[in-house]
PADRENGU-281664 format. One record per residue: x, y, z of N, C-alpha, C in turn; chain. Coordinates in steps of 0.001 Angstrom, whole numbers. Layout:
N
(doba (X Y Z) (X Y Z) (X Y Z) A)
...
//
This chain:
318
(doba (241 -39443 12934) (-762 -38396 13194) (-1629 -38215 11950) A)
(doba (-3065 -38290 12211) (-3701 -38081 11074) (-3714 -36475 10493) A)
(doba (-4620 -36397 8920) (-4674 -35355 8632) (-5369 -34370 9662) A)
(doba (-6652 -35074 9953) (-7309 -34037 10735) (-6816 -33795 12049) A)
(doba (-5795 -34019 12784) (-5203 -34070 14010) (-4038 -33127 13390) A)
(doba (-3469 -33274 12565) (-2574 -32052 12087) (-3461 -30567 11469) A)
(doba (-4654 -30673 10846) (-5233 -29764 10715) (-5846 -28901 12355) A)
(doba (-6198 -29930 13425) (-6543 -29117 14454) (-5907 -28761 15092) A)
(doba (-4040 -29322 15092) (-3101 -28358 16198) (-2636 -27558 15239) A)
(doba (-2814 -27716 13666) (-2561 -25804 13446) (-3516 -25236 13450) A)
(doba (-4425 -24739 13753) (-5492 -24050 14099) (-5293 -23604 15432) A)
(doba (-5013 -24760 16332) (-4689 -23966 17694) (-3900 -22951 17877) A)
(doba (-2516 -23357 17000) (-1465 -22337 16932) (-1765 -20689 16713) A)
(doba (-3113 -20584 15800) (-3224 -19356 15322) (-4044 -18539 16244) A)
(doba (-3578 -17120 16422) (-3745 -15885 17318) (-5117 -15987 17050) A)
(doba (-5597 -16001 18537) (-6540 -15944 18761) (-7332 -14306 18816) A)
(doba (-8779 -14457 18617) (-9440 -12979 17941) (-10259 -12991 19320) A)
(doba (-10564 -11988 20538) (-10886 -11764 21661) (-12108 -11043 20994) A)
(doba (-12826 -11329 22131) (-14221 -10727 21931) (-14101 -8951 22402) A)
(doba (-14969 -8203 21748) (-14615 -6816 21550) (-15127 -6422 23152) A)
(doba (-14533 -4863 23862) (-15255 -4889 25020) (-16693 -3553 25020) A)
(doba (-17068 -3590 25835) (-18404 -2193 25150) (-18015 -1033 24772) A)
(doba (-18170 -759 23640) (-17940 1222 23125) (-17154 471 22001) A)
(doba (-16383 -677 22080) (-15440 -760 21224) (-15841 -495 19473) A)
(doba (-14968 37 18695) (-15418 -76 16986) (-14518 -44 16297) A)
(doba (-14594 -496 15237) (-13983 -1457 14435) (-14621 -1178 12497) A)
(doba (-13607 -919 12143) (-14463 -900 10542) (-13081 -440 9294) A)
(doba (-13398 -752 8033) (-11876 -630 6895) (-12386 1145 6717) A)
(doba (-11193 1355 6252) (-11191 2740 5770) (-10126 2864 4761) A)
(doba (-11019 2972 3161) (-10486 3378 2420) (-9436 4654 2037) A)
(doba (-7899 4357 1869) (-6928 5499 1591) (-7091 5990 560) A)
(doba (-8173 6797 -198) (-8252 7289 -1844) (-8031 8408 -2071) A)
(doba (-6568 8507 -3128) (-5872 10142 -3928) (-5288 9664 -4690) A)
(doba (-4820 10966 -5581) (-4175 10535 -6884) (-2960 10017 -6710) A)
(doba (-1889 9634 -7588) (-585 8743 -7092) (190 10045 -6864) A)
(doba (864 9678 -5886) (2231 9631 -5125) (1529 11226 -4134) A)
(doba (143 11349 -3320) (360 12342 -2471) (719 11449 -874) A)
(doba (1225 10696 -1340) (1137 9944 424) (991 8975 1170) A)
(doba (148 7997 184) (-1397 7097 803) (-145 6215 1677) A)
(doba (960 5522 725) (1546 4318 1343) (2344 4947 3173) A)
(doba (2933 6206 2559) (3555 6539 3822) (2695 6956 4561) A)
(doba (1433 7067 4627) (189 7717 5571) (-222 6273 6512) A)
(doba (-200 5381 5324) (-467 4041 5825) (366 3478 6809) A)
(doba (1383 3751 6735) (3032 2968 7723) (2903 3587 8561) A)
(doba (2725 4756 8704) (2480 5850 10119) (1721 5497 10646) A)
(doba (300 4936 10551) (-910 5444 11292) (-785 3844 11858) A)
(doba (-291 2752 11066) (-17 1304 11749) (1255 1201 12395) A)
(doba (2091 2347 12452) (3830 2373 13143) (4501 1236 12435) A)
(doba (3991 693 11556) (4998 -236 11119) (5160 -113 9457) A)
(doba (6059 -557 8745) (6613 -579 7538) (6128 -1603 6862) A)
(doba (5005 -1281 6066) (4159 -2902 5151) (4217 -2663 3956) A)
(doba (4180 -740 3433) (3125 -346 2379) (5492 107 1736) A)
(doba (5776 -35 156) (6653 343 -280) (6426 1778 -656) A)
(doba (7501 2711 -526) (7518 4191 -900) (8215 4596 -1697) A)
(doba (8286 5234 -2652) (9298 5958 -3438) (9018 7204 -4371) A)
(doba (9595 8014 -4440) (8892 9352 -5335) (8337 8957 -6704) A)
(doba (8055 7629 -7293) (8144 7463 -8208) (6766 7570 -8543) A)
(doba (5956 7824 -9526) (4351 7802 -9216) (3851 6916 -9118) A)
(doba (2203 5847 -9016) (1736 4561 -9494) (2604 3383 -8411) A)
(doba (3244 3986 -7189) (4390 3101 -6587) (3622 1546 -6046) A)
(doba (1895 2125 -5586) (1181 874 -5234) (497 669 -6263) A)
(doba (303 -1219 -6519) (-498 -1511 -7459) (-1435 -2267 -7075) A)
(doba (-1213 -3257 -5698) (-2453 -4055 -5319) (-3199 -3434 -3997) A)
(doba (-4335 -3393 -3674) (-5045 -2912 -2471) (-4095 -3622 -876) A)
(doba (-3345 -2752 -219) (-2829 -3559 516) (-3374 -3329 2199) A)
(doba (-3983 -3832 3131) (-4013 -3798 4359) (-3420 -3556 5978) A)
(doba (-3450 -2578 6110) (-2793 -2439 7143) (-3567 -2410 8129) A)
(doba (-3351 -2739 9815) (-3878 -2996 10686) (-3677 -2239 12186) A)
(doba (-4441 -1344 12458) (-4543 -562 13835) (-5133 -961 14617) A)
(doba (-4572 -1262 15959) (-5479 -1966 16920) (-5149 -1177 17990) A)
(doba (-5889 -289 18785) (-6103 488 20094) (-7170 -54 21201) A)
(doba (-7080 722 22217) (-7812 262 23399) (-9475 131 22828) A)
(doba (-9615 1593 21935) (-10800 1461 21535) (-11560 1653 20485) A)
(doba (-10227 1021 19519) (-11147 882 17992) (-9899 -166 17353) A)
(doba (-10570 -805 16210) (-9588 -1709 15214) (-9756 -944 13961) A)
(doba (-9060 -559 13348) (-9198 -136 12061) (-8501 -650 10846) A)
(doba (-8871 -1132 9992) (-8423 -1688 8581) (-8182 -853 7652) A)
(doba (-6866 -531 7450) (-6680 589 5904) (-6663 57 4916) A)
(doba (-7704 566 3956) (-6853 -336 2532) (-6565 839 2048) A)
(doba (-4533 532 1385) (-3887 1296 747) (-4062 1274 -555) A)
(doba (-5086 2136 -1207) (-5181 2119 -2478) (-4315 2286 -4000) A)
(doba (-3963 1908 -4934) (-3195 2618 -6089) (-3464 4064 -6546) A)
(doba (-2740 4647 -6929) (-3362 5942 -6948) (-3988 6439 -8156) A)
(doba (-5550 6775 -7988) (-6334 6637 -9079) (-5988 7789 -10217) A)
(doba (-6029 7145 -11712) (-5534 7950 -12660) (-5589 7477 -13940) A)
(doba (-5243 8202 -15217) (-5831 7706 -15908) (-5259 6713 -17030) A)
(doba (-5552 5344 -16700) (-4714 4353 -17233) (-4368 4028 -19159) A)
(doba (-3342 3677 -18665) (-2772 3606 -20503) (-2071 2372 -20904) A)
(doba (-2308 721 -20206) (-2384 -57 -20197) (-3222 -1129 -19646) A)
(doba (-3156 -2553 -19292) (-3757 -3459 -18641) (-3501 -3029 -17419) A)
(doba (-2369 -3328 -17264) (-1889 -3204 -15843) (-2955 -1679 -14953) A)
(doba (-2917 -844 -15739) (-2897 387 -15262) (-4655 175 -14893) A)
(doba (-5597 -113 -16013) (-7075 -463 -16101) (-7208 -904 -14736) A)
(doba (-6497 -2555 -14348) (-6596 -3354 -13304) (-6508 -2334 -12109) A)
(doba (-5163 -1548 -11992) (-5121 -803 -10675) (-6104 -145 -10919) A)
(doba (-6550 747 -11643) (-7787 1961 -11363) (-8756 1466 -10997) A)
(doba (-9321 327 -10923) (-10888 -735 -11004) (-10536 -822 -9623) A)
(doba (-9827 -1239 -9457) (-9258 -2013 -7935) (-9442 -191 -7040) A)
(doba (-9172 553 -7254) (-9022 1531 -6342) (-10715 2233 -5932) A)
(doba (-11331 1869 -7487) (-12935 2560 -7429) (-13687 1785 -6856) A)
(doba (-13077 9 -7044) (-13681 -790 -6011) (-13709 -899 -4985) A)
(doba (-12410 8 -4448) (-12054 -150 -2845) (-13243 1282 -2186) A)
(doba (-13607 2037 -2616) (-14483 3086 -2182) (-15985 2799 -2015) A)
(doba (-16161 1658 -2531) (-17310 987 -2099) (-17398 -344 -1253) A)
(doba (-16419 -261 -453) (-16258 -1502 126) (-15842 -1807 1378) A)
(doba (-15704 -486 1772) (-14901 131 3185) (-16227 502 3707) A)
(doba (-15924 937 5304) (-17041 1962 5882) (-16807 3658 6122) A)
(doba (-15645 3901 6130) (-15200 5467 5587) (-14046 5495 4274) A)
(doba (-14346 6839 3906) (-13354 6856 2655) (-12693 8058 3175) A)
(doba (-11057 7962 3371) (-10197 8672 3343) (-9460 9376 2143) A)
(doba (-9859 10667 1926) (-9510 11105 232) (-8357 11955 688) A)
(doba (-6778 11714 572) (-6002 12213 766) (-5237 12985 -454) A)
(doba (-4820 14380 -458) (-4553 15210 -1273) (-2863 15992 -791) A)
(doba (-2662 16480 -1843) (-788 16947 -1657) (-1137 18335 -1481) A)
(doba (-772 19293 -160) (-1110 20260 169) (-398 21307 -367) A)
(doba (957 20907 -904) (2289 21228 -1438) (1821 22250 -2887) A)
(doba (414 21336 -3393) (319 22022 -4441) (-1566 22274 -4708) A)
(doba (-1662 23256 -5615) (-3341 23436 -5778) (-4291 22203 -6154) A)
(doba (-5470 22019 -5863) (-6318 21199 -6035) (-6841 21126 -7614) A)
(doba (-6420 20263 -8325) (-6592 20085 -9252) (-7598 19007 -10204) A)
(doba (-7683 18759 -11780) (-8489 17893 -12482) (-8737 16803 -11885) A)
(doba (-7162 16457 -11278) (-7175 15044 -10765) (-7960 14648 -9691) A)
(doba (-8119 15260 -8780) (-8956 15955 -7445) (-10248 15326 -7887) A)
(doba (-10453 16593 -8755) (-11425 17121 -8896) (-12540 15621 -9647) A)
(doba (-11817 14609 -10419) (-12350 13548 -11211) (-12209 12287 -9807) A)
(doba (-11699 12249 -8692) (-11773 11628 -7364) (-13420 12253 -7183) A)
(doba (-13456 13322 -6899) (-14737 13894 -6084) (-15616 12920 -6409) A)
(doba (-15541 13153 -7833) (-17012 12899 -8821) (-16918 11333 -8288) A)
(doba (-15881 10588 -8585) (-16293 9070 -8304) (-16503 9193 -6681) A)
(doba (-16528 9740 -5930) (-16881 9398 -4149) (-18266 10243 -4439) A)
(doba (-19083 11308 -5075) (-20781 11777 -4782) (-21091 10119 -5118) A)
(doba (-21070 8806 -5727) (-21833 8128 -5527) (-21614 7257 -4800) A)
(doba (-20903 6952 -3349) (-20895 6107 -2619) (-21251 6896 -1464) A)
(doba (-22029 6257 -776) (-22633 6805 838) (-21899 6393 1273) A)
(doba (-20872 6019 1660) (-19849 5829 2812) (-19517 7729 3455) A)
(doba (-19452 7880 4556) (-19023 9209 5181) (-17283 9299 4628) A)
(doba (-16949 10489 4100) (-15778 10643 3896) (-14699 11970 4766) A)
(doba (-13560 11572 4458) (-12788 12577 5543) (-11546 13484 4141) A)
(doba (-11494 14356 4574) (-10685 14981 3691) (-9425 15307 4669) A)
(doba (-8049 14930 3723) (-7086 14467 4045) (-6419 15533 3872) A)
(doba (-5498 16834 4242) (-4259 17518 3484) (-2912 16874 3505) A)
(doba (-2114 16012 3260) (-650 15716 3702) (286 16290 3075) A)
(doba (993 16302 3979) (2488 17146 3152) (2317 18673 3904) A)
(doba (1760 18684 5093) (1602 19975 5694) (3328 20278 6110) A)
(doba (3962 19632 6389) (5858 19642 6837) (5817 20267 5570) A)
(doba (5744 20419 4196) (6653 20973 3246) (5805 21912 2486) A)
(doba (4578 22461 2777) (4271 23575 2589) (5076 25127 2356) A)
(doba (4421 26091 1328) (5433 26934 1117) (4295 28114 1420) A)
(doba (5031 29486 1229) (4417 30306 1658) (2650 30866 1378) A)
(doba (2645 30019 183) (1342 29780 -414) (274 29298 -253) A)
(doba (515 28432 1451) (-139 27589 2050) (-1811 27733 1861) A)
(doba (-1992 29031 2412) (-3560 29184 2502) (-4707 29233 1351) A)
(doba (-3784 29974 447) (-4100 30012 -1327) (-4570 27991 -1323) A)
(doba (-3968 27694 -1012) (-3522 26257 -1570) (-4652 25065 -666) A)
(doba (-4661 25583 614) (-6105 24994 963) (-7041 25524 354) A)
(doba (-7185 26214 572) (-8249 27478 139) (-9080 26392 -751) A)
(doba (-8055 26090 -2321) (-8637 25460 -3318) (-9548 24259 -2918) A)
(doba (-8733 23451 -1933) (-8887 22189 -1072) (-10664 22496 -624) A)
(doba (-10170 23084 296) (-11862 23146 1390) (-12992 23814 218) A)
(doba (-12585 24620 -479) (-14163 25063 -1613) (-14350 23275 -2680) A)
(doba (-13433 22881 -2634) (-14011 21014 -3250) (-14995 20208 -2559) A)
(doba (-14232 20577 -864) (-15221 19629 341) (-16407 20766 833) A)
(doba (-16642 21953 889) (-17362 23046 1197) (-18729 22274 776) A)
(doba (-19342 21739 -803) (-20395 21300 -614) (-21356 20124 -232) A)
(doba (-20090 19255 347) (-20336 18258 726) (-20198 18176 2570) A)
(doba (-19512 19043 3281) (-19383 19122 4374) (-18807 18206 4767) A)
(doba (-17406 17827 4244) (-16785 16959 4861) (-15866 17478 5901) A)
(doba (-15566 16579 7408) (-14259 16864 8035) (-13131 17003 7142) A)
(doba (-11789 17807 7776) (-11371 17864 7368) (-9615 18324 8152) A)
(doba (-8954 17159 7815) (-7809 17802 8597) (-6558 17531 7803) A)
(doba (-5589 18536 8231) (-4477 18793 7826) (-3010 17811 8750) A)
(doba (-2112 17088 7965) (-872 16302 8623) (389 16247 7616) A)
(doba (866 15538 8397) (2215 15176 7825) (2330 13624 8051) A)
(doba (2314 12728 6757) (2482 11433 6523) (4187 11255 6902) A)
(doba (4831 12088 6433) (6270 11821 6883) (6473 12138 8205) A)
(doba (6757 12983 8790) (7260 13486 10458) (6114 12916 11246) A)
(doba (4799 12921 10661) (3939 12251 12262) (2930 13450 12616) A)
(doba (3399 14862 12039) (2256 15734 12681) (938 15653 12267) A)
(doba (109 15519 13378) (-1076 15402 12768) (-1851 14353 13006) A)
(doba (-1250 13047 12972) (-1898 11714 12553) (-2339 11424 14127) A)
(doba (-2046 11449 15200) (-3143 11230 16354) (-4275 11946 16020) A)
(doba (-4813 13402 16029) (-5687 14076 15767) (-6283 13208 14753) A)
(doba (-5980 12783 13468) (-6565 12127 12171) (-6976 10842 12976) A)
(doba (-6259 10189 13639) (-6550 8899 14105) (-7774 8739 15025) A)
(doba (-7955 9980 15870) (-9276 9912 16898) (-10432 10211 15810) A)
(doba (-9981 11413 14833) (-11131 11620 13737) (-11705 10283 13056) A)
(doba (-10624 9311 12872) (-11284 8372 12271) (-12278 7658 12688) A)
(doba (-11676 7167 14174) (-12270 6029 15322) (-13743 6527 15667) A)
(doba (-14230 8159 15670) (-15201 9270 15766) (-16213 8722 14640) A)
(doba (-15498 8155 13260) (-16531 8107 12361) (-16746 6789 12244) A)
(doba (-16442 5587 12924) (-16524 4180 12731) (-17931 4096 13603) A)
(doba (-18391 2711 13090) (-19530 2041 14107) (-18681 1212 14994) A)
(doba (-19887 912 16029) (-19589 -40 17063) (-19524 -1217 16474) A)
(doba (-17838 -2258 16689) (-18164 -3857 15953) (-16899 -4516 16287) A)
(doba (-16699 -5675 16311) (-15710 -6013 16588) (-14679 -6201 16221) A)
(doba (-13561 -7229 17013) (-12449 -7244 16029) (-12178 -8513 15200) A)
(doba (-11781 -7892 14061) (-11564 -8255 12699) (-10609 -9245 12568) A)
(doba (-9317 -8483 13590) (-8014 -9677 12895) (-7340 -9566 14769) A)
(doba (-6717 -10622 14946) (-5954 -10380 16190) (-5192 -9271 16551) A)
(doba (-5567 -8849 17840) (-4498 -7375 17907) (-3321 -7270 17890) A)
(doba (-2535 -7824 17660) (-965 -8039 17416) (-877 -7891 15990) A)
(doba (-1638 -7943 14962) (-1333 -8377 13402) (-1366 -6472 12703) A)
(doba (-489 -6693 11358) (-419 -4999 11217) (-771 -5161 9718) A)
(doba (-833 -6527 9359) (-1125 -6050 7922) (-1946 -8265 7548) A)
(doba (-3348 -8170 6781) (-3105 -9523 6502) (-2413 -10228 5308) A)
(doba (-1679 -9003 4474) (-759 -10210 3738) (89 -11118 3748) A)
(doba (498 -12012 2950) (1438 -12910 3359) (2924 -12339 2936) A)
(doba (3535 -13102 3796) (5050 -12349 4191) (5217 -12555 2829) A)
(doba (5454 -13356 1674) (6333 -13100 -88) (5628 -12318 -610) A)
(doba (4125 -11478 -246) (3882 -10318 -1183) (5157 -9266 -635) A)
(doba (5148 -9266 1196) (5409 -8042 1190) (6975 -8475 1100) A)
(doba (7533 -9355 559) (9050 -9600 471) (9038 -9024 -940) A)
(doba (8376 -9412 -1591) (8676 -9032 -3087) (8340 -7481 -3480) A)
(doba (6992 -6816 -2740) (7056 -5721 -2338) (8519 -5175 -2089) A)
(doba (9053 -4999 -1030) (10091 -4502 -807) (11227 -4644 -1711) A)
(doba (11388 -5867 -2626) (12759 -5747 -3570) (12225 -4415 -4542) A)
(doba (11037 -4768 -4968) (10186 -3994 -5827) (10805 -2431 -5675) A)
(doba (10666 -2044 -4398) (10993 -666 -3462) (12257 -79 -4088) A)
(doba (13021 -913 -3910) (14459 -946 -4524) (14637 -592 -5405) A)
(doba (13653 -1382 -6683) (13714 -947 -7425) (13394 144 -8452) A)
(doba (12524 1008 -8167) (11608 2110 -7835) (12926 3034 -7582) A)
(doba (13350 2700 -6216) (14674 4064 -5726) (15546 3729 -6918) A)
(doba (15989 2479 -7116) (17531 2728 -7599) (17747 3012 -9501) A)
(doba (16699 2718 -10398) (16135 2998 -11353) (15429 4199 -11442) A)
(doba (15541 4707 -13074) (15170 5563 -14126) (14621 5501 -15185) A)
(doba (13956 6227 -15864) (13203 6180 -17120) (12242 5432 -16877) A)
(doba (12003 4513 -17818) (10921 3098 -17962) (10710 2362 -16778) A)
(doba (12035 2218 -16554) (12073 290 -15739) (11448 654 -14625) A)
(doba (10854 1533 -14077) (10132 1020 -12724) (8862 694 -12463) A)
(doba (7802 1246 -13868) (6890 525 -14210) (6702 -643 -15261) A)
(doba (7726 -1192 -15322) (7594 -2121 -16454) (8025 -3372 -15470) A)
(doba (8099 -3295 -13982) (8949 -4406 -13424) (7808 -5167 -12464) A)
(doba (7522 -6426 -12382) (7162 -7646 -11689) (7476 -7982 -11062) A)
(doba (7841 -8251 -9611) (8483 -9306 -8970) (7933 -10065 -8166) A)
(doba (8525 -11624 -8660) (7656 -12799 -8482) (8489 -13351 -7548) A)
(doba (8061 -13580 -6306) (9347 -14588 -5327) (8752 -16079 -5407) A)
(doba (9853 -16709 -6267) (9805 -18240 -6343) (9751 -19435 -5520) A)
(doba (10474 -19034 -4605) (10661 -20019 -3376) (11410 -19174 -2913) A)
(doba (10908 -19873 -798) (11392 -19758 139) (11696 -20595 947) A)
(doba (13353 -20791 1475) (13251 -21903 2172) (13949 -21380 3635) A)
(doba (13409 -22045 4696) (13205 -21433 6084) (14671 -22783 6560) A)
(doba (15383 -22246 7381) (16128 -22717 8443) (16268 -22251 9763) A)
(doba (16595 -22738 11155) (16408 -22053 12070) (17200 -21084 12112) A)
(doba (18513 -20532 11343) (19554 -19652 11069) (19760 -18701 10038) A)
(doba (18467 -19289 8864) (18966 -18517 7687) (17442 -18886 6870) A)
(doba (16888 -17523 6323) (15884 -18171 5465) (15967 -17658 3852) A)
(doba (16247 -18645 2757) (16567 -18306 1763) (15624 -18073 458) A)
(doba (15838 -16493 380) (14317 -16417 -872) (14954 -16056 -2170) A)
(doba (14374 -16554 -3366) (15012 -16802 -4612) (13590 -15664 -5252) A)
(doba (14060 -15489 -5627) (12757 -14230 -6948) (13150 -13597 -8206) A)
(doba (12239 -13737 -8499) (12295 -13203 -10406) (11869 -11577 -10518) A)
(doba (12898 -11146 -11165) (12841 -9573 -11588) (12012 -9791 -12929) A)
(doba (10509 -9115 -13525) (10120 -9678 -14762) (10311 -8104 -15190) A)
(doba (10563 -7729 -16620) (10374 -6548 -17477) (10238 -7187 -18947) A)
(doba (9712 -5917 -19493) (9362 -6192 -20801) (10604 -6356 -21883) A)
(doba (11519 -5258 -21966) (12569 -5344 -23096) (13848 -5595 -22514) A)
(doba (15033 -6507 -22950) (16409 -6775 -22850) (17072 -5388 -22493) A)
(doba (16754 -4137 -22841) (17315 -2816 -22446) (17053 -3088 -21169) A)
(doba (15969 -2667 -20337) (15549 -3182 -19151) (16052 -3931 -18419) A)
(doba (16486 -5426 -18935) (17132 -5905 -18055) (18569 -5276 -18132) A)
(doba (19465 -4824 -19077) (20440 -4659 -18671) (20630 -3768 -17917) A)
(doba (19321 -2684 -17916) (19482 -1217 -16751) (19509 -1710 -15203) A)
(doba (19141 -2943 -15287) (19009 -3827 -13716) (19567 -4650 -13256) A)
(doba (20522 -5083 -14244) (21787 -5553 -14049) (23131 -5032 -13757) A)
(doba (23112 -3907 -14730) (23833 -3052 -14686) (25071 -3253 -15004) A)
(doba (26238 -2310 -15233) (27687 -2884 -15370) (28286 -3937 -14447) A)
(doba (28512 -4906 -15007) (29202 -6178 -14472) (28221 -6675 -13042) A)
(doba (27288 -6188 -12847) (25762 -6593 -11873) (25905 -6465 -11342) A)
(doba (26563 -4999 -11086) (26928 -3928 -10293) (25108 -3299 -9667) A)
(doba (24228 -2839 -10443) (22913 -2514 -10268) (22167 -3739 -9301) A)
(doba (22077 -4897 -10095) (21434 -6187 -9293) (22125 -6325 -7934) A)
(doba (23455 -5945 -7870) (23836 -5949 -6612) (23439 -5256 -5170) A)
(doba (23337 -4055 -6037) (23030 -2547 -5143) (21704 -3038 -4746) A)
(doba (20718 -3636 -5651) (19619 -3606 -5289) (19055 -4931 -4374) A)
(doba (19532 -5884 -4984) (19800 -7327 -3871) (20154 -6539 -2106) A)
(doba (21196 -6059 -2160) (21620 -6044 -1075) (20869 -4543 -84) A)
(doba (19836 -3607 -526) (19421 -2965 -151) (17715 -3617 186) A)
(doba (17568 -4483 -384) (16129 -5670 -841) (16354 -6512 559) A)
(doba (17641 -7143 758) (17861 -8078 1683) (17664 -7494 3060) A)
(doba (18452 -6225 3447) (18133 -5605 4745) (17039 -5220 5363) A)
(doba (16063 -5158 4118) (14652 -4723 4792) (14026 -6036 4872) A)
(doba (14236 -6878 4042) (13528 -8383 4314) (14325 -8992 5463) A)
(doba (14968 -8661 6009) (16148 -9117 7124) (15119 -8132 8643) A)
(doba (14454 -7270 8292) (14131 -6242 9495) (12521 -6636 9159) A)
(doba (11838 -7346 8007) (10608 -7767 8198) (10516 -8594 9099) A)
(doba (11156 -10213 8630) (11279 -11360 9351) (12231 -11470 11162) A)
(doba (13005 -10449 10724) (13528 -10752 12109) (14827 -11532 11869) A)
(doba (15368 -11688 10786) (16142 -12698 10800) (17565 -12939 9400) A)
(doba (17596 -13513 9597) (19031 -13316 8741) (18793 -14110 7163) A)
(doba (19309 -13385 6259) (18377 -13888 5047) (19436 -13490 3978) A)
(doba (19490 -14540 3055) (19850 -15342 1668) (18934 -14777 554) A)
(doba (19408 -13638 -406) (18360 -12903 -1540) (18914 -13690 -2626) A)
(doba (18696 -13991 -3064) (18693 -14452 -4805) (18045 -14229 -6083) A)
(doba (18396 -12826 -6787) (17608 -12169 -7464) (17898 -13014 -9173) A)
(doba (17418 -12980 -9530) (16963 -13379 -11008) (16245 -12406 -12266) A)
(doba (16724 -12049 -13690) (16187 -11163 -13871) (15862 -11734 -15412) A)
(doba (13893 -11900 -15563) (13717 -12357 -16826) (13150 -11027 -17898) A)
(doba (12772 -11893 -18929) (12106 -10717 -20265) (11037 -11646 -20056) A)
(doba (9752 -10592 -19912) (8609 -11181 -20434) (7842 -9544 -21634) A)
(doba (8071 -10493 -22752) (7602 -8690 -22983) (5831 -8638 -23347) A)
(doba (5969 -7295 -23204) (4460 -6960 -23070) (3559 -7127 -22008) A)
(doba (4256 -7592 -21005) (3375 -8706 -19665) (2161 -7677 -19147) A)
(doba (2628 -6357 -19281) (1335 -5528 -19175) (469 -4931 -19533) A)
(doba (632 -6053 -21051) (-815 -6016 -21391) (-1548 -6817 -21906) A)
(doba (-1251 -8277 -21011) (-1635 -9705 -21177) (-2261 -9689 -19810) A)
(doba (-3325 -10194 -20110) (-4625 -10319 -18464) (-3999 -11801 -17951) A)
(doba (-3320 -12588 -18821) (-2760 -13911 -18154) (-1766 -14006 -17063) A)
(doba (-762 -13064 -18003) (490 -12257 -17487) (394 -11723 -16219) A)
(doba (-802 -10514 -16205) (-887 -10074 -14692) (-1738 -10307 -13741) A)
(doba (-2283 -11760 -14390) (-2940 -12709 -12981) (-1888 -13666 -12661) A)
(doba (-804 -14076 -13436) (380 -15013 -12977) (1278 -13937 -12025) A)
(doba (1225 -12723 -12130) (2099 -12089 -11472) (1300 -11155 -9993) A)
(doba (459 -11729 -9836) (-471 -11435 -9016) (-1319 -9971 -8986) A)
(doba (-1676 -9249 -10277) (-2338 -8698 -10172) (-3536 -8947 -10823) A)
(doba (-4916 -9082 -10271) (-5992 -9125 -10808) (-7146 -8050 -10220) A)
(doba (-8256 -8669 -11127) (-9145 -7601 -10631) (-10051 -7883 -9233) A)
(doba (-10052 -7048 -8134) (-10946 -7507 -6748) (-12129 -7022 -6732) A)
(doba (-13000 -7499 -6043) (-14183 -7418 -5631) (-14420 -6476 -4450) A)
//
């Protein structure tokens, strides 16, 4: 079989993109707030599926990641932004660029805020970067489930931010679900008419070893303290597929030997906990039964070498 005869039956293989039907619309919508009010778990909700990693930890996303909604009568593209703030490394520069880039690049901007607490500097230095993009924006409250008696005080601050701009504005819960139909018709309300983007079956376009390495990442985030959860990389090396078992090998990267031993842990007792909490969710991505093989190097300084965090896949986007 030639090359080009193997290049045209994989092409056939791939999900086909249907032509849109009338009324239909379609367009990305930027997730932009400061870190940790929500964006990733706002993101998993509104696509029902699990793409974006979560953890109380702040800075938890670092690359723009995609998630994919497809209804009777709209497609919508989220990009899950990092949460913008004010950086104190490479690494950190790269995510903030990447998040101010994503607000000009979408067709609505979703500015999601923690209702839990008053509207603040941080807020308040978001605003200023969205007065210069004409994209229509929606103002987000989440965290309405854990509101305290202070609630109204606490919008209050919220709506006098959007008051001179006249933005919509609605209130949910990224965790329990309240809310997010209402947010979801609001969105589809502010899209143009256009078609679809990616096949309707698809929920996110990355490739399955970001979001494998994503997820060990997750792990590591929950099961770590102090330093190590921003100082950590993970690079998946190889994957090898069987019809019974698919086996992925990956590199834990941090900066100092302390580090690794906090992730190793007594007698790799830690690497264990975290391997085997890494494996079940990569076991419920794929569908299938799966072989983790964690590895844990020193690269020091890696975040704040531009070489470093284009080998480890973070760079700057367009």
């Amino acid at each position: 079989m030639t090359d080009e005869t193997n290049l045209i039956s994989s092409l056939s293989d791939l999900p086909r993109i249907p032509n849109a039907p009338p009324g239909f619309k379609s367009g990305f919508v930027g997730i932009i707030g400061r870190p940790n009010v929500g964006k990733s778990t706002l993101m998993n909700q509104l696509v029902g599926q699990k793409i974006a990693i979560t953890s109380p930890v702040a800075q938890t996303t670092r690359n723009r990641l995609r998630g994919i909604l497809t209804t009777e009568k709209a497609q919508i593209i989220f990009v899950d932004t990092p949460g913008i703030h004010k950086p104190h490394h490479e690494l950190g520069k790269v995510i903030v660029q990447n998040a101010q880039n994503a607000i000009n690049s979408v067709d609505l901007v979703l500015l999601v805020v923690d209702s839990t607490v008053p509207a603040g500097g941080g807020d308040r230095f978001i605003i200023d970067l969205l007065e210069k993009t004409k994209n229509p924006i929606i103002l987000g409250l989440n965290k309405s489930d854990q509101q305290s008696s202070n609630s109204e005080a606490i919008n209050e601050s919220y709506l006098a931010l959007a008051k001179p701009y006249d933005w919509p504005i609605l209130q949910f819960s990224a965790l329990n679900g309240s809310g997010i139909e209402a947010l979801q018709e609001k969105l589809i309300e502010q899209l143009e008419l256009g078609p679809y983007y990616y096949p309707p079956d698809l929920v996110t376009d990355q490739p399955e070893r970001f979001i494998m390495g994503e997820l060990i990442r997750e792990q590591i985030l929950l099961q770590t303290r102090q330093e190590v959860p921003h100082s950590v990389a993970v690079v998946i090396e190889s994957v090898e597929e069987t019809p019974n078992l698919t086996r992925v090998f990956a590199a834990i990267n941090v900066e100092r030997d302390s580090q690794k031993g906090i992730i190793i842990g007594k007698n790799g007792s830690m690497l264990k906990e975290i391997g085997t909490a890494a494996r079940t969710a990569i076991q419920k991505l794929i569908a299938g039964e799966v072989y983790l093989k964690l590895f844990v190097k020193v690269e020091p300084k890696w975040r704040q070498s531009r070489s470093r965090l284009s080998e480890f896949g973070y760079r700057l986007e367009e």
